[in-house]
DODREN-321882 format. One record per residue (C-alpha): residue number from 0; x negated, y, z negated. Coordinates in pm, 1 decimal. Example, Ala and Ser with C-alpha at 12.3 -4.5 7.8 and 13.67 -1.06 7.14 Angstrom:
2
@k=0; X=-1230.0; Y=-450.0; Z=-780.0
@k=1; X=-1367.0; Y=-106.0; Z=-714.0
***
This chain:
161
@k=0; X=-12764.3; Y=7482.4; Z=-7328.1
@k=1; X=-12896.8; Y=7226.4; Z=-7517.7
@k=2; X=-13232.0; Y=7313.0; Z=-7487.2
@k=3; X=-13147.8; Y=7676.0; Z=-7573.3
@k=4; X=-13000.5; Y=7619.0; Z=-7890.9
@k=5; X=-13301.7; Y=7344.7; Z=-7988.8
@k=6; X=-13520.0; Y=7646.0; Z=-7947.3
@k=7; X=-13297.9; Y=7877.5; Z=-8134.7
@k=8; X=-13313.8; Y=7594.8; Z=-8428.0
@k=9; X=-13667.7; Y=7616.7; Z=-8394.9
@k=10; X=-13741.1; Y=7967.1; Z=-8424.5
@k=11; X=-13491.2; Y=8005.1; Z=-8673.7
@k=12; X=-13623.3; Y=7760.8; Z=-8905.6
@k=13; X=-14010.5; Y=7898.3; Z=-8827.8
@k=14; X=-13865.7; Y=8200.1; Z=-8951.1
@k=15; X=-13693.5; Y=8061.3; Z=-9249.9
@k=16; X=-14061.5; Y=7894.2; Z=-9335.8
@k=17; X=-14217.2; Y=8223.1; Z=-9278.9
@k=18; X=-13996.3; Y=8431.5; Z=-9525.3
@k=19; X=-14029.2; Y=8115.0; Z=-9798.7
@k=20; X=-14390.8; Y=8075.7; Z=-9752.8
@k=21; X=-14424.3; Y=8443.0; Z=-9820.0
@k=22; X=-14143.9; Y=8507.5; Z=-10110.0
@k=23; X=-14382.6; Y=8146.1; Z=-10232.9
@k=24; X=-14692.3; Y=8368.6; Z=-10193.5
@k=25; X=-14563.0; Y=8718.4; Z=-10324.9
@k=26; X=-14344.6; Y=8552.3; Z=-10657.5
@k=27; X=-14619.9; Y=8257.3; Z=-10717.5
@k=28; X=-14963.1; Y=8232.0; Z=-10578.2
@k=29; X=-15060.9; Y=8627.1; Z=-10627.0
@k=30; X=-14944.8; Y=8645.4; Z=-10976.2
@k=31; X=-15180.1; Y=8334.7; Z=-11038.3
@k=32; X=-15414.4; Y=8458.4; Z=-10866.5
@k=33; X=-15447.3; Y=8779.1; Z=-11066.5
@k=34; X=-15449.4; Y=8648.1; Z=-11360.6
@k=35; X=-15750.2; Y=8479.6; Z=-11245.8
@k=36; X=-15931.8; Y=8732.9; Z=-11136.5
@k=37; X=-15836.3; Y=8948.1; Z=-11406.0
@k=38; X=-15953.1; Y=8630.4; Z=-11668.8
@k=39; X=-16299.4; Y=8662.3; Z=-11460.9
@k=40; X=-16308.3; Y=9003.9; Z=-11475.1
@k=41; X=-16254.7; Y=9092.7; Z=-11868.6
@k=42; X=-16492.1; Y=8764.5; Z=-11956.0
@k=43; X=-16802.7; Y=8951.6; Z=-11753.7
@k=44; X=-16679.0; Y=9289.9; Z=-11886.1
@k=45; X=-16761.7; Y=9144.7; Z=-12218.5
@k=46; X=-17071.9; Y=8928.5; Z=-12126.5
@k=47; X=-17223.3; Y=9276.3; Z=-11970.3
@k=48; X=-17087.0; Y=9442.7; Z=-12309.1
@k=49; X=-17143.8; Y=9204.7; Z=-12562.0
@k=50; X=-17526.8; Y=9125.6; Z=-12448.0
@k=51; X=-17567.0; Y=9509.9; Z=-12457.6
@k=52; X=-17475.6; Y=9536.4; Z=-12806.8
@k=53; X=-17606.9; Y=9218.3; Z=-12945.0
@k=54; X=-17933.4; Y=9336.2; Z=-12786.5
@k=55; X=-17929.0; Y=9665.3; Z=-12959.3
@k=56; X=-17816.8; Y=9483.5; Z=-13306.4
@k=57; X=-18118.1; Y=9213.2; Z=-13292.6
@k=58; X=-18374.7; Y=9446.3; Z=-13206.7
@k=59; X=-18208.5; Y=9664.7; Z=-13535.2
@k=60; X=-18121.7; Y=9965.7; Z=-13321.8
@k=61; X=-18447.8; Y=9972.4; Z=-13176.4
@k=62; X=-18426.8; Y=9880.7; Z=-12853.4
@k=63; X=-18251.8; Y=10216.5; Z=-12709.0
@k=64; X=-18376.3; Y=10382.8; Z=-13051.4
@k=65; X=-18052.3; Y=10444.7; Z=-13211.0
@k=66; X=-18131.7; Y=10295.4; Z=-13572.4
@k=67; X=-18127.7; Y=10594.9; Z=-13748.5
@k=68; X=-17844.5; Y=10770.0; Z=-13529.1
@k=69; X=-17490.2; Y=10629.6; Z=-13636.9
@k=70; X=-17299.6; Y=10813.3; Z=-13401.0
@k=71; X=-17509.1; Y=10698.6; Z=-13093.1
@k=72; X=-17531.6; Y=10326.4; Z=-13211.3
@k=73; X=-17120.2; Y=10364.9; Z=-13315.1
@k=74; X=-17127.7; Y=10500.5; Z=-12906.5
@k=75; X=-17300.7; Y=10211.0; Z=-12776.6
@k=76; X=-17078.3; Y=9955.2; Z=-12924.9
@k=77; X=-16737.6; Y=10125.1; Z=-12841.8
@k=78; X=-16695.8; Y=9908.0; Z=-12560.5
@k=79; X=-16728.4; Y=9597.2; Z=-12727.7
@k=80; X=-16495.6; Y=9729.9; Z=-12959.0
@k=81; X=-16231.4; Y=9827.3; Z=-12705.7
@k=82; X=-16293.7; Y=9452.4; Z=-12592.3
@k=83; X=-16196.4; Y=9274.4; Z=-12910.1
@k=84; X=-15904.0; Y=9223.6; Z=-13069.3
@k=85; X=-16029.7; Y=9058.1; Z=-13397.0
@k=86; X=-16023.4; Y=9307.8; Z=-13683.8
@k=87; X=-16256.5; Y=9180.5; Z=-13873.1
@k=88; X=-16508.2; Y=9142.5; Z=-13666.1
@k=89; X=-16520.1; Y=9525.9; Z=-13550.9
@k=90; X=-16486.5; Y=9589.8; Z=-13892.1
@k=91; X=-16842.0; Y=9397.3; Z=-13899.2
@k=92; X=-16952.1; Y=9589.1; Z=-13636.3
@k=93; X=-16914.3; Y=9946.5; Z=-13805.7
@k=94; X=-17072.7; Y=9827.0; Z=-14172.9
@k=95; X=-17370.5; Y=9665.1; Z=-13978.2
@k=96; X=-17436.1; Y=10017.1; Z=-13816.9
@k=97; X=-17333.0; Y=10208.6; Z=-14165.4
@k=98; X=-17578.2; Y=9957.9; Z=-14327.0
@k=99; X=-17860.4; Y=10003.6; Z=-14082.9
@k=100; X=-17798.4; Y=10374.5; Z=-14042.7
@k=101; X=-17859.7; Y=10404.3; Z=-14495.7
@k=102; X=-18143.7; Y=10222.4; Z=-14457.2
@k=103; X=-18319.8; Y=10368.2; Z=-14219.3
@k=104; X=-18196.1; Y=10674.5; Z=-14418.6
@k=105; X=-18385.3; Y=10506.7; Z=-14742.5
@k=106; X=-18087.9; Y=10504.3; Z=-14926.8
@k=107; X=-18133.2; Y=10121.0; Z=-14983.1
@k=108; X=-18236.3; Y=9996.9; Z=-15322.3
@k=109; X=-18040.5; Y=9658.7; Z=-15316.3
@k=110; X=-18326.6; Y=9401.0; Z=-15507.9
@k=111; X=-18603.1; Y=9644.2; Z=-15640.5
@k=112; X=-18365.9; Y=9875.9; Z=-15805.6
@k=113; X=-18579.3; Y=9690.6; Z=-16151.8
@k=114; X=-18907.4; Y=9779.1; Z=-16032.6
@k=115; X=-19122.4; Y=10042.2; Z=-16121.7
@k=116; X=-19162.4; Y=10320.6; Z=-15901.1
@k=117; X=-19533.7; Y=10311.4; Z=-15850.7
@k=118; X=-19485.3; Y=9927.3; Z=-15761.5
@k=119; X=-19731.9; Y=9828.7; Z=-15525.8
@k=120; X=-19786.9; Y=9469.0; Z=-15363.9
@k=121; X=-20082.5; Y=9295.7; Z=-15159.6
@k=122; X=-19972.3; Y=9222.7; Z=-14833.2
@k=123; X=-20113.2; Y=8925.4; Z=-14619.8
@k=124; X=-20227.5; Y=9139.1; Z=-14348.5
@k=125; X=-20412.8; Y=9333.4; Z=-14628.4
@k=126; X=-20198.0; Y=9685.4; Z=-14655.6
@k=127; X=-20046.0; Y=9801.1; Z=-14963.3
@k=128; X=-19704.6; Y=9772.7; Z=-15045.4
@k=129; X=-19481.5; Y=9968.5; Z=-15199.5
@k=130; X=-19128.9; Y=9955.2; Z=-15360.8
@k=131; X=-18966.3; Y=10158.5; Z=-15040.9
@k=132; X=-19145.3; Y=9908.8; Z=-14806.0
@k=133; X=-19077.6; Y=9607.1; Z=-14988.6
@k=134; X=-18723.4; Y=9776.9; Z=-15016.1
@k=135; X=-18696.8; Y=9848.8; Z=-14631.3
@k=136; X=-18801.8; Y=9482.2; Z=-14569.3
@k=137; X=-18543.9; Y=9291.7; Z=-14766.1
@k=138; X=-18285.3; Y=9497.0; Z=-14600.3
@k=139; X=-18411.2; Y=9469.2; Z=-14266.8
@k=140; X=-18430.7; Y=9099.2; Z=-14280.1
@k=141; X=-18040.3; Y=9091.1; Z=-14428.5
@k=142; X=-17949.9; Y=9302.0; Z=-14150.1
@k=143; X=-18113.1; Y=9091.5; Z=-13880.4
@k=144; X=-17921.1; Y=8780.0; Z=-14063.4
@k=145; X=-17550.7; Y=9009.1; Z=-14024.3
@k=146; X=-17657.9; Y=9023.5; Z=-13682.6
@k=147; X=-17700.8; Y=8719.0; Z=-13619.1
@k=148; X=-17397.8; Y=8600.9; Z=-13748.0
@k=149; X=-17203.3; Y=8884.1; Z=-13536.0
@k=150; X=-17351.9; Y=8716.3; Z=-13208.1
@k=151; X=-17234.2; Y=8420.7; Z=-13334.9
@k=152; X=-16874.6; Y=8570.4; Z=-13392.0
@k=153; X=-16923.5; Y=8774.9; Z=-13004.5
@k=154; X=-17008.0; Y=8429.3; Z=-12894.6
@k=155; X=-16721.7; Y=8247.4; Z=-13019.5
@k=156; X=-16491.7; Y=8578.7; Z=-12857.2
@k=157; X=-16664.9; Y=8527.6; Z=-12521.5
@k=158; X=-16536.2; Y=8116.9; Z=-12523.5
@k=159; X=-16206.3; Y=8196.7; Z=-12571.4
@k=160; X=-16202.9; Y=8422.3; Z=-12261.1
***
């Protein structure tokens, strides 16, 4: 009889370790788990995203050729949007693509608004000039320099993932 209830004490308690290591599994180790996964998941989500839009922004909208389509460049960079929760950096995000999108638009006169219109210039590789290019240029090069500076920022998003 002894025996008999030795092996009842025995299954009993391999069945108490089975239920514990489980309730330890279900209430502890999945729920870490998870989160870890999910942590690995939303920082590639935004590498895949973020590289994608960064790309598009250095290249000034060229790359897929949406610099002079807002709505397609705004379409591109929704899912880096959904992906951030800093407000002023998707508020970044839009004017850099309002920005690009006036001056590929020529609506950007932002340093030769004091030049003459007939204002012509000798470039180094030997073309003319004008006030729209030299216009065009300036802006440009800001814009690449926003850009920049929202990488940065996307960067600094991605760490903290």
């Amino acid at each position: 009889m002894d025996g008999l209830v030795l092996v009842g004490t025995i299954i009993g308690s391999a069945a108490f370790g089975a239920v514990a290591g489980k309730l330890l599994e279900a209430y502890v180790l999945i729920p870490i788990v998870d989160k870890y996964e999910r942590n690995k998941w939303l920082r590639q989500t935004k590498i895949e995203a973020f590289t994608k839009l960064i790309e598009e922004m250095l290249s000034l909208g060229l790359k897929s050729g949406v610099h002079n389509d807002r709505w397609r460049f705004l379409s591109l960079a929704t899912e880096t949007i959904l992906l951030l929760d800093d407000g002023e950096l998707i508020s970044k995000i839009h004017k850099f693509i309002n920005d690009l999108y006036k001056i590929n638009k020529d609506l950007s006169s932002m340093v030769t608004s004091n030049l003459p219109d007939d204002f012509t210039i000798k470039l180094p590789s030997g073309e003319i000039g004008t006030k729209k290019h030299l216009e065009r240029g300036v802006a440009l090069d800001i814009m690449e320099k926003e850009a920049i500076e929202i990488a940065k920022k996307l960067g600094d998003n991605l760490k903290n993932t």
